[in-house]
C-alpha positions in Angstrom: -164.3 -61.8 -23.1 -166.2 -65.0 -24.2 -166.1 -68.0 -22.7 -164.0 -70.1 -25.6 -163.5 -69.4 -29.1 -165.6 -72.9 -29.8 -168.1 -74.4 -27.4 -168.7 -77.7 -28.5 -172.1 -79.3 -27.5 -171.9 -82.9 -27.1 -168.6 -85.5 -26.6 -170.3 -88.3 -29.0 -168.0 -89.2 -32.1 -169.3 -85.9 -34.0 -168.3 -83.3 -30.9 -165.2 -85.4 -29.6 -163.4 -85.9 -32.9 -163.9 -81.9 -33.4 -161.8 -81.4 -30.1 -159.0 -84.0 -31.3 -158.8 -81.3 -34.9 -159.2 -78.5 -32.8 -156.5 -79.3 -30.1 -153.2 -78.3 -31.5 -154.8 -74.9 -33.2 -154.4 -73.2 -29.6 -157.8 -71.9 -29.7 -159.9 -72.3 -26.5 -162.2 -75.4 -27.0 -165.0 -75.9 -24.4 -166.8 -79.2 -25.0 -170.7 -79.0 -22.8 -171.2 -82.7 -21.9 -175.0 -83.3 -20.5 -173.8 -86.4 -19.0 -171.3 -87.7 -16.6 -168.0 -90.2 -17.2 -169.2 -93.2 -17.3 -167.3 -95.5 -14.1 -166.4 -98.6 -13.4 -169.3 -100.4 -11.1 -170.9 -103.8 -10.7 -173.2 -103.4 -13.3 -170.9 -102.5 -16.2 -170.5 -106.2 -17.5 -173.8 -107.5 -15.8 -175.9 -108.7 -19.2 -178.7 -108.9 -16.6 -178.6 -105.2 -15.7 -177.9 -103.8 -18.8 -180.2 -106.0 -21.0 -183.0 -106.9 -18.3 -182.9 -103.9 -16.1 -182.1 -101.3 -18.4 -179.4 -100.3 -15.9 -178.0 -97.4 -17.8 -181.1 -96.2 -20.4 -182.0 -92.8 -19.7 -185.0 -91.9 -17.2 -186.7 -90.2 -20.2 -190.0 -91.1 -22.2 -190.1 -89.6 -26.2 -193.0 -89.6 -27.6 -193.7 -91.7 -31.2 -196.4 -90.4 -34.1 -199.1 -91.7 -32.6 -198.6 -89.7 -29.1 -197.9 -93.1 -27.5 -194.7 -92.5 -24.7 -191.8 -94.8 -25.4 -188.1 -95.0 -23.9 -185.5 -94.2 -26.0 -182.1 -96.3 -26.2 -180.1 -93.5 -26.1 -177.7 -92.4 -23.9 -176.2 -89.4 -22.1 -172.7 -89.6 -20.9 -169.3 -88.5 -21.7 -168.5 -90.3 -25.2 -172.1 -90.2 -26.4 -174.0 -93.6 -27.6 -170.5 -95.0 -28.8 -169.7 -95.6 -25.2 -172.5 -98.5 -26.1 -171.7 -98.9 -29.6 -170.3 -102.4 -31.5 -167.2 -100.7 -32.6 -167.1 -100.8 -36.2 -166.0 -98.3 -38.0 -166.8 -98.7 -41.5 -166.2 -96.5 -44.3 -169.6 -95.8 -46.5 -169.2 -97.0 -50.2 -168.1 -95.0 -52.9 -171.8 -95.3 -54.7 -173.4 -94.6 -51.3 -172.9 -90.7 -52.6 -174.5 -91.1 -55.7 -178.4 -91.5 -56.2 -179.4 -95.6 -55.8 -182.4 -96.9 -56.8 -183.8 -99.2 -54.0 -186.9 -101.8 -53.5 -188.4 -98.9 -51.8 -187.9 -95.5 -54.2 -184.2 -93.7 -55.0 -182.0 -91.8 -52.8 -180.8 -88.6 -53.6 -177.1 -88.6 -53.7 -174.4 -86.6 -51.6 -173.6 -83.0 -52.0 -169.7 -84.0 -52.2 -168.3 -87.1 -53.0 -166.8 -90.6 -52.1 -163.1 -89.1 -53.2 -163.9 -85.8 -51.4 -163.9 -87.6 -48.1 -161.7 -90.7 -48.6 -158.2 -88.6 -46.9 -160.6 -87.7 -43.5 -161.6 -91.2 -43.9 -158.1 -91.8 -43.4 -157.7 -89.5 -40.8 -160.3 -90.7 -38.5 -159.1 -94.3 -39.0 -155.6 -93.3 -37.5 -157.8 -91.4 -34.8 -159.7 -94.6 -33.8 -156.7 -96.5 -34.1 -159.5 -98.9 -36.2 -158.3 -102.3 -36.6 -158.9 -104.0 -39.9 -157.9 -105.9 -43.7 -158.5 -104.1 -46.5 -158.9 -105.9 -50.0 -161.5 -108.8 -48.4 -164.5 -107.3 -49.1 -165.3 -106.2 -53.1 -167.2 -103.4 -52.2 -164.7 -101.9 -50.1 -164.2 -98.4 -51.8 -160.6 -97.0 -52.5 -158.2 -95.9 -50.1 -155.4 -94.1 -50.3 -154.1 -95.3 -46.4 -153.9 -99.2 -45.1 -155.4 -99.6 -41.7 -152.5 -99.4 -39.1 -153.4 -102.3 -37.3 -154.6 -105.6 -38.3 -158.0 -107.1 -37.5 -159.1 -108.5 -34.5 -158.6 -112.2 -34.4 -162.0 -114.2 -35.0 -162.2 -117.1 -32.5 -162.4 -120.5 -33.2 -166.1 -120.9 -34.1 -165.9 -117.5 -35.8 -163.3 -118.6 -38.4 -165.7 -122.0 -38.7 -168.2 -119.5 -39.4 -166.1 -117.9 -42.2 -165.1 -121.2 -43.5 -169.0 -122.1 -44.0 -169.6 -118.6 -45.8 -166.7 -118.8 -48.3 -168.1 -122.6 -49.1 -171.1 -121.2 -49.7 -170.2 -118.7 -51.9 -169.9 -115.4 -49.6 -166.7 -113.3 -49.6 -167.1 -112.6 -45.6 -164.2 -110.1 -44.6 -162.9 -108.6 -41.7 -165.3 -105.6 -39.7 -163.0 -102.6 -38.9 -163.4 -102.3 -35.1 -162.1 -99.5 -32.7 -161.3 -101.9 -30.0 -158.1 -102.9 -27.8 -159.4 -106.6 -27.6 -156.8 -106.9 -24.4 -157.6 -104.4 -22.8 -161.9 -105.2 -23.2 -161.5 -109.5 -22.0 -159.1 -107.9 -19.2 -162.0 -106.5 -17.5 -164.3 -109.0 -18.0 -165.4 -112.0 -20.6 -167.8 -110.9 -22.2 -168.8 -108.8 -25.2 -168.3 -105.4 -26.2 -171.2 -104.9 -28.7 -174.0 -102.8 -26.9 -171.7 -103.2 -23.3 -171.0 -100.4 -21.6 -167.2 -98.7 -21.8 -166.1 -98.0 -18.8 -161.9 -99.1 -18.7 -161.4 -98.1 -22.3 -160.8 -101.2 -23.9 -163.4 -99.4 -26.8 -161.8 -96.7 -29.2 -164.9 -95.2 -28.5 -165.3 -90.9 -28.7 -163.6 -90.6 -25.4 -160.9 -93.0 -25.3 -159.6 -91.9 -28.9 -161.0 -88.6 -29.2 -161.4 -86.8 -26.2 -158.7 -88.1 -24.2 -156.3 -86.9 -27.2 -157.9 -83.4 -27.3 -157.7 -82.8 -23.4 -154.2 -83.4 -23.5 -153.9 -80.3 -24.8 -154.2 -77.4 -21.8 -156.2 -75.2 -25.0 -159.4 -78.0 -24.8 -161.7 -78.1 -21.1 -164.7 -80.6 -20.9 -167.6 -79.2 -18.6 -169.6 -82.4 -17.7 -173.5 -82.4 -16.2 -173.5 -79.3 -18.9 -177.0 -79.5 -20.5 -177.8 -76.8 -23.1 -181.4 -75.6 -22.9 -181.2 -73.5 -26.0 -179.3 -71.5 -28.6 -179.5 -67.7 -28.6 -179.2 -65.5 -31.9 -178.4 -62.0 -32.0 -179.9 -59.5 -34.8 -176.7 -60.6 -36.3 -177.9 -64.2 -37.3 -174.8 -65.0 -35.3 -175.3 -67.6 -32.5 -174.5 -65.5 -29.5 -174.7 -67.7 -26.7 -175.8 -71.4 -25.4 -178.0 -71.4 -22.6 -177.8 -74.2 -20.5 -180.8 -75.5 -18.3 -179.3 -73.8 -15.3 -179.4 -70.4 -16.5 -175.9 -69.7 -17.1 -174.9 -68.4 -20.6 -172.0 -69.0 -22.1 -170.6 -67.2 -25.3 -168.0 -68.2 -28.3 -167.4 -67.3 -31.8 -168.0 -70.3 -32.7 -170.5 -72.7 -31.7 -170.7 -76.7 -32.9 -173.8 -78.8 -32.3 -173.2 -82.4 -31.8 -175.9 -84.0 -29.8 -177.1 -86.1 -32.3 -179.6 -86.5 -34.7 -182.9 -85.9 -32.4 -181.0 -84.1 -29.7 -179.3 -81.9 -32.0 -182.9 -81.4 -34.2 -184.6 -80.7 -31.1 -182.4 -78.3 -29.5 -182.3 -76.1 -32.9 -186.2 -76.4 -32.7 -186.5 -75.6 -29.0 -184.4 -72.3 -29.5 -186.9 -70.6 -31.6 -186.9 -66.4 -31.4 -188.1 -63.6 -32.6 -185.0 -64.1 -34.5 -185.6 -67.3 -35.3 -189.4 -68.3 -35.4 -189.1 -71.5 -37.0 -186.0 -72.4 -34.8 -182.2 -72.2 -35.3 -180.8 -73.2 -38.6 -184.4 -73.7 -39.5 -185.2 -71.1 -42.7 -185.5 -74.1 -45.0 -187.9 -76.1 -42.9 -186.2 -79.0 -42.3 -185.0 -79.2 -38.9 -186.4 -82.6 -38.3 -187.0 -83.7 -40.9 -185.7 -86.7 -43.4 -185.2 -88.4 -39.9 -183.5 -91.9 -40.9 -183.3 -95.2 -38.3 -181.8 -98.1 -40.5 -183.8 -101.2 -40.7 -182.3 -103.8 -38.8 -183.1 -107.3 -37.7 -181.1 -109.6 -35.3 -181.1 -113.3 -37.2 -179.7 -116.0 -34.6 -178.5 -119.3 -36.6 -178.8 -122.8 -34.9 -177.2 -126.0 -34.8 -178.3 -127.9 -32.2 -175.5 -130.6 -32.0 -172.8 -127.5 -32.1 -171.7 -125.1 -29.4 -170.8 -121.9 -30.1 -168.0 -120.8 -26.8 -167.1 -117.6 -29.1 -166.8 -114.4 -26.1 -167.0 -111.7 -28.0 -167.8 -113.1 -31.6 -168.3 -109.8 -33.5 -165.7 -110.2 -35.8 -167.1 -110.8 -39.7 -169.1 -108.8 -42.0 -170.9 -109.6 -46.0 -171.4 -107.4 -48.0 -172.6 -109.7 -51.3 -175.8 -108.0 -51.3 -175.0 -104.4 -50.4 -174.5 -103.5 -54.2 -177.6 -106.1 -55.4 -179.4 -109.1 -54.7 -183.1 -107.2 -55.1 -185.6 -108.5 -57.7 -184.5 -106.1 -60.1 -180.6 -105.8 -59.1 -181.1 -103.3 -56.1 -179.3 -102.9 -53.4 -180.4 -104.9 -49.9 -178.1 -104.1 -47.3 -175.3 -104.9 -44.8 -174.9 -108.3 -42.8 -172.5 -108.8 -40.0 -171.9 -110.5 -36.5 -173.9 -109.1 -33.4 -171.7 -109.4 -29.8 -172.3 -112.9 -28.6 -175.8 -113.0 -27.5 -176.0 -115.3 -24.1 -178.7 -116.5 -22.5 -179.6 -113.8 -20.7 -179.9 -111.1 -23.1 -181.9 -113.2 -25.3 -184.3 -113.9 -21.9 -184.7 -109.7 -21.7 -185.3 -110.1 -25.4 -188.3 -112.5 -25.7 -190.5 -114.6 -23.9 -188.6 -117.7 -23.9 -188.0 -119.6 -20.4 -184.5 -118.9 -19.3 -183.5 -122.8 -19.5 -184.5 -122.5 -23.7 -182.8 -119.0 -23.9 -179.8 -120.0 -22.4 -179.6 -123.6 -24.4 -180.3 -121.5 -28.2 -177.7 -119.0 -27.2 -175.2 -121.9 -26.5 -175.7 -123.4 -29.8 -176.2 -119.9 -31.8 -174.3 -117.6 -33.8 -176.1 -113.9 -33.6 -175.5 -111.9 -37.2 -177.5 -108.5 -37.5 -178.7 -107.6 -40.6 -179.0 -104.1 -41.9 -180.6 -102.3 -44.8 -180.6 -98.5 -46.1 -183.9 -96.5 -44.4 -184.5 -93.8 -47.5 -184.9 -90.1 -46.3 -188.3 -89.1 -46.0 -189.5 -85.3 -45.3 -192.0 -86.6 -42.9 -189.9 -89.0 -41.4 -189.4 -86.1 -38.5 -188.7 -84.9 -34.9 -190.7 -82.0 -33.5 -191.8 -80.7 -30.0 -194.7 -81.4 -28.1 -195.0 -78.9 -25.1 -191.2 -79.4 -25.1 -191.3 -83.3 -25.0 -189.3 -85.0 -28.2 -192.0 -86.6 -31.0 -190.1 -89.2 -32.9 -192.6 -89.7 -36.2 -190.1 -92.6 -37.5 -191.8 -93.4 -41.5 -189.8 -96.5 -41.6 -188.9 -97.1 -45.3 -187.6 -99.6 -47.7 -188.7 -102.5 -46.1 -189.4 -104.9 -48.7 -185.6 -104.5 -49.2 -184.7 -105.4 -45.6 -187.2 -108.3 -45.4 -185.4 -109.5 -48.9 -182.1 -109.6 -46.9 -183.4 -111.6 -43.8 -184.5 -113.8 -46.3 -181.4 -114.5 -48.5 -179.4 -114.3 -45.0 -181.7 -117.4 -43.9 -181.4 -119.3 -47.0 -177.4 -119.3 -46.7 -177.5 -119.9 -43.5 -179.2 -123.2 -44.0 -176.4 -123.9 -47.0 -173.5 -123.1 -44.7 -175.4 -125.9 -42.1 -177.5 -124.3 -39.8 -180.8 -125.3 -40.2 -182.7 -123.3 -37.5 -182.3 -119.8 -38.3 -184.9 -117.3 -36.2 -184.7 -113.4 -36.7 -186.3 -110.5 -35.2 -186.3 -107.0 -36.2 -185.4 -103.8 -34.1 -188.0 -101.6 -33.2 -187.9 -97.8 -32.5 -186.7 -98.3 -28.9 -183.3 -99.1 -30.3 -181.6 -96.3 -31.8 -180.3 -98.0 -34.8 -177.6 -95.8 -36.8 -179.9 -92.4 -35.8 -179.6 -89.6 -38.9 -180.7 -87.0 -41.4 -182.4 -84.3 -39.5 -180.1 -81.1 -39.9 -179.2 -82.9 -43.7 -176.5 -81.3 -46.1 -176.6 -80.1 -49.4 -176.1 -77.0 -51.5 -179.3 -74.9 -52.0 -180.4 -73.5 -48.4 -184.0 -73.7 -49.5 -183.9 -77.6 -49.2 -181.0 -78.2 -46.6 -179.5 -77.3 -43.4 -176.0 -77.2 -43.7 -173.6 -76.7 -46.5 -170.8 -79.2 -47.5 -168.8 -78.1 -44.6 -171.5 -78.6 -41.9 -171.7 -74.8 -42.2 -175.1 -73.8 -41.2 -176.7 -72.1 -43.9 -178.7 -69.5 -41.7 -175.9 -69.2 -39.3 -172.1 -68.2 -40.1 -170.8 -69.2 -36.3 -172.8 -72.5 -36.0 -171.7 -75.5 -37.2 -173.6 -79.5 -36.6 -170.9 -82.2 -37.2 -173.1 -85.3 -35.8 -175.1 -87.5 -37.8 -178.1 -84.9 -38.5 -176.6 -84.1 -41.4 -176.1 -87.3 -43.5 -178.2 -86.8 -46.4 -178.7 -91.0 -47.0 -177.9 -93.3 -44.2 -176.3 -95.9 -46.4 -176.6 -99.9 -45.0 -173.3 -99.5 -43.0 -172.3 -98.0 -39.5 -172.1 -94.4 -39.5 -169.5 -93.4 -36.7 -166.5 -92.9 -39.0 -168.4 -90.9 -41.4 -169.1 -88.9 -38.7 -165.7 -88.9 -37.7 -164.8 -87.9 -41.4 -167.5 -85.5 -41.7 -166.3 -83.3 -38.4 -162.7 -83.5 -39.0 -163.2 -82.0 -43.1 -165.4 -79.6 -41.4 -162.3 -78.5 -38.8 -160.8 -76.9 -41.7 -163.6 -74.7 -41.8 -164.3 -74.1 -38.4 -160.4 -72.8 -38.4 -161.0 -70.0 -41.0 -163.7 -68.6 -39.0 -163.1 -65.8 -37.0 -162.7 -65.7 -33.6 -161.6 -62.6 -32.9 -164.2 -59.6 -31.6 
């Protein structure tokens, strides 16, 4: 007898929100977790651990394209990186599935479309219980479901904030945020943007997700579970997972959701005689199209004006998502970073503590955000077993573009010291693309339904398999993605 009818690998958004569908179908659901629940400890609201001691970061070294050894910001625990995440669960736009011509070359479009997707859009917003105001933003796409629950209130310099954008000409709008604001501040005062979750005051993949599928007696999580590789029969059936203890354990069904270099590097790490090039690999491009979005922290001063805002992360424009580029093309996303204090900007830069700490006073922290174009050699492959992350960041004219126009209304809406700085490959921004979907096996990885192509058992519901990242957050795509892909998973047999 197998072990479950699905193994799940990973409890990120992509595996987590695959238990919630699965849960009431009475099939045996195994999630492998290679992580642990994250716990309630001294360090859990301490910016000074987190920011300056990399308290939680993983003891692990990747490697980038030019063999140099860096460490990675992501993180292994029960809930995935969204344990860390800012919360905001935002829909892509309808045009993001259509081909766009950017600054830095066109995208290719989606396999499905916006309208395909909007009712598991829907879905996953109930889900994550995602807290929001539709009809402020004109890019928002259609929906045929209101958010259940209104957005979470912007504090007093916050709503300043959105006063000054609106004079300026901005239509700022609400974000959509997985968070139960009471439950966050009664822990501690602080932010929840790149904080670490542990009393569920985050809707995060646990808390919304998990929690929900474990309730039912059909779903068992198996933490400290790490899978060392996927095994194939002569079937092109996935047989088994092993994990790095030895142990084997079989399903009908197996879904992959590690994550988009996780997930790429495990498929490429289970190469057979089977499978030469890897798991789910016939087309080539496991790995490849690897996306990072382009992203730059922009902190705008006043020096007479304090900024007392907790958790400040409130606000998003979108005026230059759809345009704003020389020629009309797109730029990007902007919205409100977690209130950067004093000492996160200290671990960020070289400034004195006394200046971090005064700029942070008198600073709002907005995080800008533009589309990274899929790019074949743009990959992650294996070096003697150790991760290679080639990143070919793209489209960054475009991104550069946005900082700028950010800056100059900034200064309209009266700040006038406005400093930025972009993310580098240490911070996982908005990781996708490796397993991508599409139609034609000879130039994807997974069909519409997150179907592999080579595989009829194995399915990847993470972010691997966005074929664009768009210039927004991708956790309820995701979301969306692996509960449309559910359906699927359902009519597959599970029976011997």
């Amino acid at each position: 007898m197998s072990d479950a009818d699905v193994i799940i690998i990973g409890s990120g958004i992509g595996g987590a929100t695959m238990a919630a569908a699965l849960s009431s179908s009475g099939r045996r659901v195994l999630v492998l977790e290679k992580g642990d629940h994250l716990r309630p400890s001294v360090h859990d609201r301490d910016a000074h651990a987190i920011f300056a001691k990399g308290h939680y970061r993983p003891d692990e070294q990747w490697l980038d394209g030019q063999g140099r050894a860096f460490n990675p910001g992501n993180y292994y625990n029960v809930g995935g990186n969204s344990k860390f995440f800012g919360a905001v669960f935002l829909r892509f736009r309808a045009q993001d599935f259509e081909p766009i011509r950017h600054m830095g070359g066109t995208t290719p479009g989606w396999p499905i479309t916006y309208d395909e997707l909007e009712p598991f859009y829907g879905e996953a917003e109930r889900l994550y219980q995602v807290r929001g105001q539709a009809g402020e933003d004109p890019t928002d796409p259609p929906r045929s479901t209101d958010f259940a629950h209104g957005p979470v209130p912007d504090e007093p310099p916050i709503r300043d904030l959105r006063e000054r954008a609106k004079a300026a000409g901005l239509h700022p709008a609400s974000l959509p945020l997985g968070v139960d604001l009471d439950r966050w501040l009664a822990r501690a005062k602080t932010p929840w943007d790149a904080f670490p979750d542990t009393a569920g005051g985050k809707l995060d993949a646990e808390r919304a997700a998990l929690e929900t599928a474990l309730k039912s007696d059909s779903v068992k999580l198996r933490v400290n579970s790490e899978v060392a590789r996927l095994i194939v029969g002569d079937d092109r059936k996935v047989s088994g997972v092993e994990l790095v203890t030895g142990e084997v354990l079989t399903a009908p069904v197996v879904v992959l959701a590690a994550g988009a270099v996780q997930s790429a590097a495990l498929l490429l790490r289970s190469a057979s005689d089977v499978a030469p090039q890897g798991v789910a690999n016939s087309s080539d491009l496991v790995g490849r199209h690897f996306m990072n979005h382009n992203c730059s922290a922009v902190l705008a001063l006043h020096p007479l004006r304090r900024n007392d805002a907790i958790y400040q992360k409130t606000i998003m424009i979108n005026d230059f998502y759809h345009t704003g580029g020389p020629k009309g093309e797109p730029l990007g996303n902007i919205q409100l970073l977690g209130k950067i204090s004093g000492t996160i900007l200290k671990a960020n830069s070289s400034l004195p503590g006394p200046v971090a700490t005064w700029i942070a006073n008198r600073a709002v922290d907005l995080y800008a955000m533009s589309e990274d174009l899929p790019n074949p050699d743009s990959r992650v492959t294996l070096k003697d077993g150790q991760i290679v992350l080639d990143w070919k960041r793209s489209n960054w004219e475009a991104h550069q573009a946005l900082v700028a126009k950010l800056k100059q209304y900034l200064r309209k809406m009266g700040y006038p010291v406005v400093l930025s700085r972009p993310f580098d490959r240490r911070t996982p921004s908005h990781q996708c693309g490796t397993a991508r979907m599409g139609h034609d096996p000879r130039v994807s990885v997974v069909d519409t339904t997150c179907r592999s192509h080579d595989h009829p058992n194995l399915f990847i519901t993470d972010a691997s398999v966005l074929p664009t990242s768009a210039a927004v957050n991708p956790a309820l795509t995701v979301a969306a993605l692996s509960l449309r892909a559910a359906h699927s998973v359902l009519k597959t047999p599970v029976a011997a």
